[in-house]
C-alpha positions in Angstrom: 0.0 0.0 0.0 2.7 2.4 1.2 4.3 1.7 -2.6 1.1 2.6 -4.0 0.9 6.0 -2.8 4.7 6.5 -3.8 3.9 5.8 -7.4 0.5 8.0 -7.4 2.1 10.9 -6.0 5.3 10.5 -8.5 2.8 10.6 -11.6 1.1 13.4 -9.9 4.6 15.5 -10.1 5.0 14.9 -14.0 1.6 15.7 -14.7 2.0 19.1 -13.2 5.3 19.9 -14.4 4.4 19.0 -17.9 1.6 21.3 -17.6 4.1 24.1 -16.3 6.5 23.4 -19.1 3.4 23.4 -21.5 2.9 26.8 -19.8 6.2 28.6 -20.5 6.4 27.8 -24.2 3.1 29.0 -25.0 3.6 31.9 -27.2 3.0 35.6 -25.6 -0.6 36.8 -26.5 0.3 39.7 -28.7 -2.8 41.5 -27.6 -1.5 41.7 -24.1 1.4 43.3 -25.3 1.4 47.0 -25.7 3.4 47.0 -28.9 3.3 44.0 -31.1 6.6 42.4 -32.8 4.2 43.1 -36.1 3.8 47.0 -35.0 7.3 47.2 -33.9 8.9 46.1 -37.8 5.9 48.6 -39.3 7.1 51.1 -37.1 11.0 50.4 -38.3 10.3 50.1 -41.7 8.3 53.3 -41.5 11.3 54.7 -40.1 13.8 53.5 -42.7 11.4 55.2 -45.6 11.7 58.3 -43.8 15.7 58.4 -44.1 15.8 56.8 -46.8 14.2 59.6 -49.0 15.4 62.6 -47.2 19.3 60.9 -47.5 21.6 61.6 -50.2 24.1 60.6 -51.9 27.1 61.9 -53.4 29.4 60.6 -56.3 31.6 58.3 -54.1 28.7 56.6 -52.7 28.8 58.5 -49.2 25.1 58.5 -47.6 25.4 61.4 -45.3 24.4 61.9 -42.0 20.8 62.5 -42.4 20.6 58.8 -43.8 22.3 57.4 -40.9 19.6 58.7 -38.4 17.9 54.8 -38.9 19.9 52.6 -40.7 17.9 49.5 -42.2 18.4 46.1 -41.3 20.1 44.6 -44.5 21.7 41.0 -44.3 24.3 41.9 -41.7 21.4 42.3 -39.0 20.5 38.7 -39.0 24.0 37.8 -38.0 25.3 37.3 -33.8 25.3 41.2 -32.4 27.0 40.9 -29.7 29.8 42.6 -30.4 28.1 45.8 -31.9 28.7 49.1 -31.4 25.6 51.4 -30.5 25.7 54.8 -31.0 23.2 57.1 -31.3 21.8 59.9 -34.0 23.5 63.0 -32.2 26.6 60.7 -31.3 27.4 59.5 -34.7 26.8 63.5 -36.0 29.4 64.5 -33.3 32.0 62.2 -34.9 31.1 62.7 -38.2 30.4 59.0 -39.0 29.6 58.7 -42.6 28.2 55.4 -44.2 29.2 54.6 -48.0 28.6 51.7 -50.6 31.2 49.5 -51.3 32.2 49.7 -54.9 34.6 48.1 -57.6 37.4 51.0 -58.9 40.7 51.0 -59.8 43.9 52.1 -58.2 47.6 53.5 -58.9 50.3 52.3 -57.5 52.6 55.5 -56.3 56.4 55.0 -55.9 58.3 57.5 -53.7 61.7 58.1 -55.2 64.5 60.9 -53.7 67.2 62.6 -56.4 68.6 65.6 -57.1 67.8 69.0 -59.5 71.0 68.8 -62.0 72.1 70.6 -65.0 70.5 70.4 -68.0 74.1 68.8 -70.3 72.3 68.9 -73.2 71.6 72.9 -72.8 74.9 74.1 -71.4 78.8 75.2 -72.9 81.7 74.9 -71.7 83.8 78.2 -73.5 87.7 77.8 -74.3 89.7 80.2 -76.5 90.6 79.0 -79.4 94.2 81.0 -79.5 96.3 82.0 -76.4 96.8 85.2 -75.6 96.2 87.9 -72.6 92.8 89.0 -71.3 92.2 92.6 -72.3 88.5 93.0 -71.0 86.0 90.7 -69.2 82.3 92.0 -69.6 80.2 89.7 -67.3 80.0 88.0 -64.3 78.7 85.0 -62.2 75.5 84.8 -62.4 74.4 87.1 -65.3 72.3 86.1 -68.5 74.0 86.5 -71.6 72.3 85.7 -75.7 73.8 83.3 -77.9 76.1 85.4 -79.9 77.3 88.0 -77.1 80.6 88.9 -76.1 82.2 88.0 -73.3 85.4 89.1 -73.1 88.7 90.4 -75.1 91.7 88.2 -76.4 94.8 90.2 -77.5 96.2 86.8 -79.4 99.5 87.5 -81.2 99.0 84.3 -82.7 95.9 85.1 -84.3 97.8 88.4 -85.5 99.9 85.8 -87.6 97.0 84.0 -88.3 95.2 86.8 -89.9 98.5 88.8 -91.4 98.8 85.1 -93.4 95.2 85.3 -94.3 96.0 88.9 -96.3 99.4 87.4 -97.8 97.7 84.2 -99.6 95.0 87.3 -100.4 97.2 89.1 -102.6 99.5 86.3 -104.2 95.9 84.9 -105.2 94.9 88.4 -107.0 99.1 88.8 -108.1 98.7 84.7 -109.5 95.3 85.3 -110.9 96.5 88.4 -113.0 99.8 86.5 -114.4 97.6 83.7 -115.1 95.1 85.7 -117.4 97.9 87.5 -119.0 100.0 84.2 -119.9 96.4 82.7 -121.1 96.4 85.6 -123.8 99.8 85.7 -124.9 98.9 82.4 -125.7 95.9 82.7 -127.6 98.2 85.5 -129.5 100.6 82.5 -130.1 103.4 84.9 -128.0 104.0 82.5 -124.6 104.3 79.0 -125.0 102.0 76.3 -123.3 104.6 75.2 -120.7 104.4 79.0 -119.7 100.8 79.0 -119.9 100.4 75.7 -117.3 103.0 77.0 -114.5 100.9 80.4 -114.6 97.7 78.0 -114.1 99.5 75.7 -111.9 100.7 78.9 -109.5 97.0 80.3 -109.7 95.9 77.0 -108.6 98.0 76.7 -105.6 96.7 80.1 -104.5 93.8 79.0 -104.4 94.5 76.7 -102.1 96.3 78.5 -100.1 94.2 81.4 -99.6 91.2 78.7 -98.4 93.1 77.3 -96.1 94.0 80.4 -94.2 90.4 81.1 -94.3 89.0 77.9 -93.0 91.7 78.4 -89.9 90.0 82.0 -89.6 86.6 80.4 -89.4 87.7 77.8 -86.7 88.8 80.5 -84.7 85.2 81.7 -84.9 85.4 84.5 -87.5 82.7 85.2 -89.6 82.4 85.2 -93.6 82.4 89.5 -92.9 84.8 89.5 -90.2 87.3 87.3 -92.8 86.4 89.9 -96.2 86.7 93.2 -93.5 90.5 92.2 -92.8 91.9 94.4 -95.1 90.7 97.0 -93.7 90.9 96.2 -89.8 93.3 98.8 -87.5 96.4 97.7 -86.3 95.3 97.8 -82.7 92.6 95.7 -82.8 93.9 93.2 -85.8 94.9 90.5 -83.0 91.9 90.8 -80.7 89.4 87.8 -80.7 86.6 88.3 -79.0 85.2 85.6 -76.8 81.1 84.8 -77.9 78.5 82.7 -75.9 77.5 79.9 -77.6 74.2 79.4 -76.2 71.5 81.7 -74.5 71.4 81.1 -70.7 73.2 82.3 -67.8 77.5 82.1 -66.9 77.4 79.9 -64.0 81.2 79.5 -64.3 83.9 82.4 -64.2 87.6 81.4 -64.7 89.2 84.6 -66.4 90.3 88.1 -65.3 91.9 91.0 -67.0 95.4 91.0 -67.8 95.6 87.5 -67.2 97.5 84.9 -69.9 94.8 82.3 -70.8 95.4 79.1 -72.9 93.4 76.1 -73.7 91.6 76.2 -70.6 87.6 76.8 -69.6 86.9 80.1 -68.5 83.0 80.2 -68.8 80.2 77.8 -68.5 77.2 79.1 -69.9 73.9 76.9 -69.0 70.0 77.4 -70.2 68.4 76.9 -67.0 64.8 77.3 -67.9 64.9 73.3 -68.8 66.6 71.4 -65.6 67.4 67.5 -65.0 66.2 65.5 -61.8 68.0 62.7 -61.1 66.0 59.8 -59.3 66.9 56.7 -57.7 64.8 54.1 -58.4 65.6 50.9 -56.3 66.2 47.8 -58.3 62.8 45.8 -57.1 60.7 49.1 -58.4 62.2 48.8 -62.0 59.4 46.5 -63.4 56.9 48.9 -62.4 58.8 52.1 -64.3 59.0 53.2 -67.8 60.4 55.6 -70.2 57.0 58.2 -70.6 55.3 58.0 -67.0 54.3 61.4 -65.4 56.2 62.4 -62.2 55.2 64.7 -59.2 58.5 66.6 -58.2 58.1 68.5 -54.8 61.1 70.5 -52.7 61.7 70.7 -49.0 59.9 73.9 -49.1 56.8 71.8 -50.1 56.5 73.4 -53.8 55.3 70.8 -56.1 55.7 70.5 -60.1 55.4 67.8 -62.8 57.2 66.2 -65.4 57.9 63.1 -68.1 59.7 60.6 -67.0 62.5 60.8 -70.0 65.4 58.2 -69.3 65.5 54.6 -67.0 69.0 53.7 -66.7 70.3 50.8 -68.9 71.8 49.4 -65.6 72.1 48.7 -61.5 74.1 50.7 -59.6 76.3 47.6 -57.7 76.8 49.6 -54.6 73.6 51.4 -54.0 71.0 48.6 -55.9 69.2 51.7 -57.7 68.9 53.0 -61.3 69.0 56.5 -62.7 65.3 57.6 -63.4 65.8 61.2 -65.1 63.1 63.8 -65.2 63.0 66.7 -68.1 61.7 70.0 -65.9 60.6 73.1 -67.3 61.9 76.1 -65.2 61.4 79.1 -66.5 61.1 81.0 -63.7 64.7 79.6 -62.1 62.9 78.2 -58.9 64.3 74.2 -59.9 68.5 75.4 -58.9 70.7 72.7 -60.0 71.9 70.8 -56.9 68.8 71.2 -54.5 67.5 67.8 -52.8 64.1 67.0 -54.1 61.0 63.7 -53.9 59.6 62.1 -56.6 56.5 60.1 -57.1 55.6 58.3 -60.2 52.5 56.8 -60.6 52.6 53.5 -61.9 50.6 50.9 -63.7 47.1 51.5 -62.7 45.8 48.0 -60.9 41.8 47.2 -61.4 40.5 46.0 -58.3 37.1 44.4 -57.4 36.5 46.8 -54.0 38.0 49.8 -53.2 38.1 51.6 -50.0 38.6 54.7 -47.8 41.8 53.5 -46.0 40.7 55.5 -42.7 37.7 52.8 -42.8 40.2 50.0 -42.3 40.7 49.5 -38.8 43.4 46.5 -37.0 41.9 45.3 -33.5 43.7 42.4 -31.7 45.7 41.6 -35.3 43.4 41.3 -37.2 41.6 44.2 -40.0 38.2 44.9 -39.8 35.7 47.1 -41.4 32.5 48.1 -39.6 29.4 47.5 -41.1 25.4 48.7 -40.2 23.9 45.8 -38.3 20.7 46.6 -36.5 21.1 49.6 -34.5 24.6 49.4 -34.1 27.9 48.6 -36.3 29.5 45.7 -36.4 33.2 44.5 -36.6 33.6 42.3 -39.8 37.0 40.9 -40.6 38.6 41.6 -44.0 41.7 40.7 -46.3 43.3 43.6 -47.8 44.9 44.2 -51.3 47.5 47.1 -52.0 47.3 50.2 -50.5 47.9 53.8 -52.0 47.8 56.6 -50.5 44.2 56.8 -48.9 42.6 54.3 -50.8 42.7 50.3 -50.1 42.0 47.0 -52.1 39.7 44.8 -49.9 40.0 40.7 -51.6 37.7 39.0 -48.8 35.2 40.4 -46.6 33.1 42.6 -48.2 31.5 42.9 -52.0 29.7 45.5 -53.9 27.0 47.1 -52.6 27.6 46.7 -48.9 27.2 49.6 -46.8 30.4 50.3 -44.5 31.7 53.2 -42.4 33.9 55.5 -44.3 34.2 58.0 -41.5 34.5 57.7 -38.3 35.8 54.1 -37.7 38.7 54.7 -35.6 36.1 56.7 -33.1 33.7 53.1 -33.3 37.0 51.2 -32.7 38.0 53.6 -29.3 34.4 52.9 -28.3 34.5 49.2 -28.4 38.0 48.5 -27.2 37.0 50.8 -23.8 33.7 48.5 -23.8 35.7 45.2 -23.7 33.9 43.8 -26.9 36.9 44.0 -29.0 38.2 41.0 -30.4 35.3 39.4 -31.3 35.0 40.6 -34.7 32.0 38.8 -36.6 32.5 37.2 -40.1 32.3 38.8 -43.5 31.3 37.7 -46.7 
């Protein structure tokens, strides 16, 4: 009997807890609630429309801050939101959070080079007399601009003396050979001078000829002109072994060697260089060289921040052993003299542009517990998903894994979202992307 009332009172327990259990997973009458889960998503979608018509967009994708005021739930709000970052309207408009669409561009590659402004050697002279002599007058200095064709200084040159006395000697024996020659030519006609007469007159004429060009041509080396050479005859005896030094090129004497009264040679005494087109000299390391070529546009800037452009004209045939780099040279226009010759400058050349399926703001790329994230809308909140990232240039960033076209990300104001949930203790549970 006492068994009997055991078992009766056990099967009275189960009946009564199954009916408790039956109980607690009854659903919740939605009338006794005041706001049903079917009023509640009205009420959100409502909301959504709202934004979603007074947002706007700009060309990059951005949705501004109006549009962030209720976010939609797209397919990152059915994921695990535990680790989401809430933040409200006038929060996210104090940081300036800013929501954009992930989208497919391109990017350039930009490679940071250092070198050095140089002299232009295809626009500069180095002057030498041509004859010896003593400096008799110097008419510029360091530093000034001189025309192609002006003179620069006075030469007494004894030797050009000789040079031109020999000029006017083969002068006249031509005109005294010339005349003997005509008259032996008619006394032969007349049958008065024999022919061996006749061809040493020719043959004396002849030579003159020679002679009297090649005491020209020796003028002309000297840099005397066809008028100069024909005004000989009647040049002064002080000034008949002067030679004038000329510049050779338009530009400016950026090298002075000679003074008055001083015995010159063979040596330089003026450089003359155009410096309204310079040279920059790069140095492009070795592992960059595949990426640089002859015709590529390069940003030159100073260390006084001004910036200019130019053509990439020359890549060096070969490696420098010691330093592993290669000359990159850069044609510059300067007319204004601002690019001097020897200044320190930075160069970036933009490379081969690289197609990329997603492209974004780098300051959206955020690194918590080693590993990059971008956050995404999920909710009311944004959530930490974990990404694999391409190149990066300058402020833009290749994202491989993790997000695709069309997702909406934070552009601005990640770091701030990043702060917030390292201080809450919920970093390092990024969720999973795409």
């Amino acid at each position: 009997m006492k068994s009997t009332y055991i078992l009766f009172g056990g099967l009275l327990i189960v009946i009564l807890l199954g009916g408790g259990l039956a109980l607690t997973t009854n659903p919740v009458d939605s009338k006794a609630s005041g706001h049903t889960v079917e009023q509640e998503r009205e009420h959100d979608d409502h909301e959504d429309h709202v934004e979603s018509d007074g947002g706007k967009h700009d060309d990059d994708g951005e949705i501004h801050d109006e549009e962030l005021e209720h976010q939609e739930h797209d397919e990152h709000g059915q994921e695990d939101e535990t680790s989401a970052v809430e933040m409200t309207r006038d929060q996210q408009k104090e940081i300036g959070l800013v929501v954009a669409v992930a989208r497919s561009g391109d990017i350039q590659h930009l490679i940071s080079l250092v070198g050095e402004v140089r002299l232009n050697e295809d626009r500069m002279a180095h002057l030498v007399p041509r004859v010896p002599g003593i400096v008799n007058s110097v008419s510029v200095s360091l530093g000034d601009k001189v025309l192609e064709g002006q003179v620069l200084a006075i030469i007494d040159s004894h030797e050009l003396a000789e040079l031109k006395a020999n000029y006017l000697e083969r002068s006249r024996n031509l005109e005294l050979t010339r005349r003997t020659f005509e008259r032996k030519e008619y006394l032969k006609q007349e049958k008065i001078a024999s022919e061996a007469d006749w061809l040493e007159a020719q043959s004396a004429f002849q030579n003159a000829e020679t002679l009297l060009l090649s005491a020209k041509r020796r003028l002309s080396v000297l840099g005397l002109s066809e008028e100069e050479i024909l005004a000989l005859p009647d040049a002064k005896d002080e000034t008949f072994g002067r030679y004038a030094l000329k510049a050779p090129i338009t530009g400016t004497i950026i090298a002075r060697h000679i003074t008055r009264g001083e015995k010159i040679g063979e040596e330089e005494v003026f450089t003359v260089a155009d410096l309204s087109v310079v040279w920059v000299d790069l140095q492009i390391p070795a592992q960059d060289l595949g990426r640089i070529q002859k015709g590529l546009g390069v940003e030159i800037s100073s260390t006084e921040g001004k910036v200019t452009e130019g053509i990439l004209t020359l890549v060096g045939p070969v490696v420098d052993r010691e330093s592993r780099t290669s000359l990159g040279r850069v044609e510059l226009q300067n007319p204004a003299g601002f690019w001097k010759p020897g200044i320190f400058v930075k160069g970036q050349i933009q490379s081969k542009t690289l197609s990329s399926a997603i492209v974004v703001s780098s300051e959206a790329v955020q690194n918590i517990d080693g590993e990059n994230i971008i956050f995404v809308p999920v909710g009311d909140g944004f959530k930490p998903v974990p990404v694999t990232l391409g190149k990066r240039v300058n402020n833009r960033t290749e994202i491989l894994a993790g997000l695709v076209a069309g997702d909406r990300y934070v552009a601005r104001g990640a770091f701030e979202l990043k702060a917030v949930m390292v201080t809450s203790g919920a970093g390092g549970h990024a969720g999973h992307g795409h």
